[in-house]
Structure formats: C-alpha cells, structure tokens
C-alpha positions in Angstrom: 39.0 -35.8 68.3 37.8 -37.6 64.8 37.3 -41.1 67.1 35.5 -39.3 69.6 33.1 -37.5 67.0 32.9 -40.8 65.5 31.7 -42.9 68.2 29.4 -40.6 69.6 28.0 -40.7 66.0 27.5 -44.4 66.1 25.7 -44.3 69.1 23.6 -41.6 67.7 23.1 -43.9 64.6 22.7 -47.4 66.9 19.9 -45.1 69.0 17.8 -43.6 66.1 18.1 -47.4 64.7 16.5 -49.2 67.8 13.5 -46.2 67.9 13.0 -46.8 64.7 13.0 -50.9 65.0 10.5 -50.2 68.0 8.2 -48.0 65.9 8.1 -50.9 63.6 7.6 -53.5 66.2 4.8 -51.1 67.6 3.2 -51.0 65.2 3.4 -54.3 64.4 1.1 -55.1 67.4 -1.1 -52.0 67.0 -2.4 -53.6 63.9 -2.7 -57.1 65.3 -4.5 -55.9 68.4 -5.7 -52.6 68.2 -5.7 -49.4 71.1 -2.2 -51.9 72.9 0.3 -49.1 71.9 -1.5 -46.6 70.3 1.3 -45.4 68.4 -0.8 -45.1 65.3 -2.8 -42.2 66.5 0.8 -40.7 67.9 2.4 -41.1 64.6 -0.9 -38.8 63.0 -1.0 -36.5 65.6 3.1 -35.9 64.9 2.5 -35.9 61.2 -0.8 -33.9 61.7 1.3 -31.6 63.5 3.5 -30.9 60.7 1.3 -30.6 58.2 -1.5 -28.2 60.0 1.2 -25.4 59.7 1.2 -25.4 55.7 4.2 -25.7 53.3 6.9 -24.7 55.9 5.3 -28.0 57.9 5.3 -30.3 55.2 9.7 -28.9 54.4 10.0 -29.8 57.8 8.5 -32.9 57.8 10.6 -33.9 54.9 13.7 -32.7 56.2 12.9 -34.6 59.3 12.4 -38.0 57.8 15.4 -37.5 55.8 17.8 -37.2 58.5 16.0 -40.1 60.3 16.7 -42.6 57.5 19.9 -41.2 56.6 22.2 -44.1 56.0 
C-alpha cells in the first residue's frame, strides 16, 4: 500500500513540477512578446482573487504557494 501511495505521490510531484516549468516558460514569452499567453494577467487575476477577500485570502494564498513549492 506504501508503493502505491508513493508513486501516485511522484506523479503528483512530476505533474505540479511540469505546470510550474510551463508557468515559467510562459511567462518567459509573455515578457518577450507581450498579449502571446497572457498568463500575466491570469496569474493577477488568481492572486487578485485571493487577496480581494482580506486576511483569510492572503492565509490562503500562502498556504497555497507553500504546498506548491513543497520540496
């Protein structure tokens, strides 16, 4: 049962890793050629999202960045 948790954790981890490689990459070509991916305004709308709704937003937020670049 420990293997089977286990792999399905690395593919969780191997998943959340290639997202957040394609953010970068997106963002990446946002910059160099602005309005191709417009994944800057996505990523403020998401983080404007958060933060709108006050403290319990902004926990949230952290808490979600935390588990996303959780080693």
């Amino acid at each position: 049962m420990d293997s089977l948790f286990g792999t399905i954790n690395g593919w969780l981890k191997a998943i959340v890793s290639l997202g957040l490689g394609l953010v970068v990459v997106f963002l990446v070509v946002d910059v160099l050629f602005p309005g191709t991916t417009n994944i800057v305004a996505n990523l403020a709308d998401f983080v404007n999202g958060f933060t709108s709704r006050g403290l319990v937003g902004l926990v949230a937020f952290i808490i979600v960045v935390a588990v996303a670049f959780e080693d």
